[in-house]
C-alpha positions as CSV (number, residue, x, y, z in Angstrom):
1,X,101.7,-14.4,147.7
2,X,98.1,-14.4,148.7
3,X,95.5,-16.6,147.6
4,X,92.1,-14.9,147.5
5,X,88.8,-15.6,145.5
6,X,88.8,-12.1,144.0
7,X,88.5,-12.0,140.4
8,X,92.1,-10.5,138.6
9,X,92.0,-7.0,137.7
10,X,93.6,-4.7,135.4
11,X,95.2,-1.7,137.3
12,X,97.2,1.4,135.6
13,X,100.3,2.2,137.7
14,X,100.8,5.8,136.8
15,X,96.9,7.1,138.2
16,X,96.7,6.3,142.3
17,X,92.6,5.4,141.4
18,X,93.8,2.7,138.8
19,X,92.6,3.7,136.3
20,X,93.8,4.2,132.5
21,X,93.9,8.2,131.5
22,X,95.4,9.5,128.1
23,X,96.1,12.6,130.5
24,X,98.5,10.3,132.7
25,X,99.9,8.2,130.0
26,X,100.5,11.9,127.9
27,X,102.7,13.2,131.2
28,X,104.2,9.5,131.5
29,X,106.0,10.1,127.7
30,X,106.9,14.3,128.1
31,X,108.6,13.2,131.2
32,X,110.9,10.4,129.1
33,X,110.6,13.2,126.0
34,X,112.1,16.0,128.5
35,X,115.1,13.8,129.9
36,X,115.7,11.8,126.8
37,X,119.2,13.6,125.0
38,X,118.5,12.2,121.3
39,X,115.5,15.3,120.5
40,X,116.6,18.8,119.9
41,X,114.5,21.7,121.4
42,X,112.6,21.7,118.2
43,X,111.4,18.0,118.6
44,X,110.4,18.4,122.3
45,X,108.6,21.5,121.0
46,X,106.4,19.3,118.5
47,X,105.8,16.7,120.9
48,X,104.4,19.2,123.2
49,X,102.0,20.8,120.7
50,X,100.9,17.2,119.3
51,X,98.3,16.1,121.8
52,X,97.0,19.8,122.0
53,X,95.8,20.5,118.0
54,X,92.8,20.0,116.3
55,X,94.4,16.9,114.1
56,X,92.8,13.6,112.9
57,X,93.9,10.7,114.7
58,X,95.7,8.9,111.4
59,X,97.7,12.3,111.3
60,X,98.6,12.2,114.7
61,X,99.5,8.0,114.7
62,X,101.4,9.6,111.6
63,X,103.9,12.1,113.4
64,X,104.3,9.3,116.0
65,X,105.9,7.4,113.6
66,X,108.0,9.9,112.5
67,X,109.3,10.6,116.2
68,X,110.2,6.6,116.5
69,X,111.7,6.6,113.0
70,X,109.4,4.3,111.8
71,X,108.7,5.8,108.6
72,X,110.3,3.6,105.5
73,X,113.0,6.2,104.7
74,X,116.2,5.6,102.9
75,X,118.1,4.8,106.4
76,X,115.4,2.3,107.3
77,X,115.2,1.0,104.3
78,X,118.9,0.5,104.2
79,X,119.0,-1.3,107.5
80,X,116.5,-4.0,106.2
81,X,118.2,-4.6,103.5
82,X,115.7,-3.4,101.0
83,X,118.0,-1.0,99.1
84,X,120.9,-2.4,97.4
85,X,124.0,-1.8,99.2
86,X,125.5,1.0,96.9
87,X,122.6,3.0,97.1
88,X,123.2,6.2,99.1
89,X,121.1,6.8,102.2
90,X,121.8,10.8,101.9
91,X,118.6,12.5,102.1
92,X,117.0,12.6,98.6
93,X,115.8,16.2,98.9
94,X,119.0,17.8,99.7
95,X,121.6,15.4,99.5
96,X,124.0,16.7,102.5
97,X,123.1,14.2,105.3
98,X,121.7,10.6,106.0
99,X,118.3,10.5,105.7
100,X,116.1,10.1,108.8
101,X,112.3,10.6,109.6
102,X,113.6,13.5,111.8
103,X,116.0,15.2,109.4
104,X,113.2,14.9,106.5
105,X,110.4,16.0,108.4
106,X,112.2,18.6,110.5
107,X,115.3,19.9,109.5
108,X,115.5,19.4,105.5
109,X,116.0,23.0,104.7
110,X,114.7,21.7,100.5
111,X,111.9,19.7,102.0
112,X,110.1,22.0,104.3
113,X,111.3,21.5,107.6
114,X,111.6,23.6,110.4
């Protein structure tokens, strides 16, 4: 290690400059979408089209959360032991499979999804 009188610096890895860019930081998280096995076709397809639409910011944040199944759904719920342990986690619309941010937002044939 090297002592210098230079004042510390913040640098961003990903840009050869240093220098933070959503543009970097957007082809940083497709490349981990692309190799990642856990998202269908149809979620890579969303995450594609979510940085390019006209969307407010609070909509956007929203879907995020919905990707990283951080949305309080039954399953969620169920794993922080908010809903008693009888209660089912099937998927309140349609009632044929656990209930996940995904499955509600995307695949619920009752609810709207894809």
């Amino acid at each position: 290690m090297v002592w210098t009188n230079q004042e510390d610096a913040w640098r961003w890895r990903l840009k050869e400059t240093g220098a933070f860019s959503v543009k970097s930081a957007y082809e940083k998280l497709e490349g981990l979408v692309a190799t990642d096995d856990l998202w269908g076709e149809e979620e890579k397809r969303v995450f594609e089209n979510l940085w390019k639409n006209l969307a407010p910011s609070k909509v956007v944040a929203f879907v995020w959360k919905v990707f990283l199944n951080r949305v309080p759904i039954k399953h969620n719920l169920a794993l922080r032991n908010v809903l008693p342990p009888d209660e089912s986690t099937l998927c309140v619309m349609c009632n044929m499979v656990e209930e996940s941010s995904i499955h509600l937002f995307l695949h619920c044939e009752l609810w709207g999804g894809i």
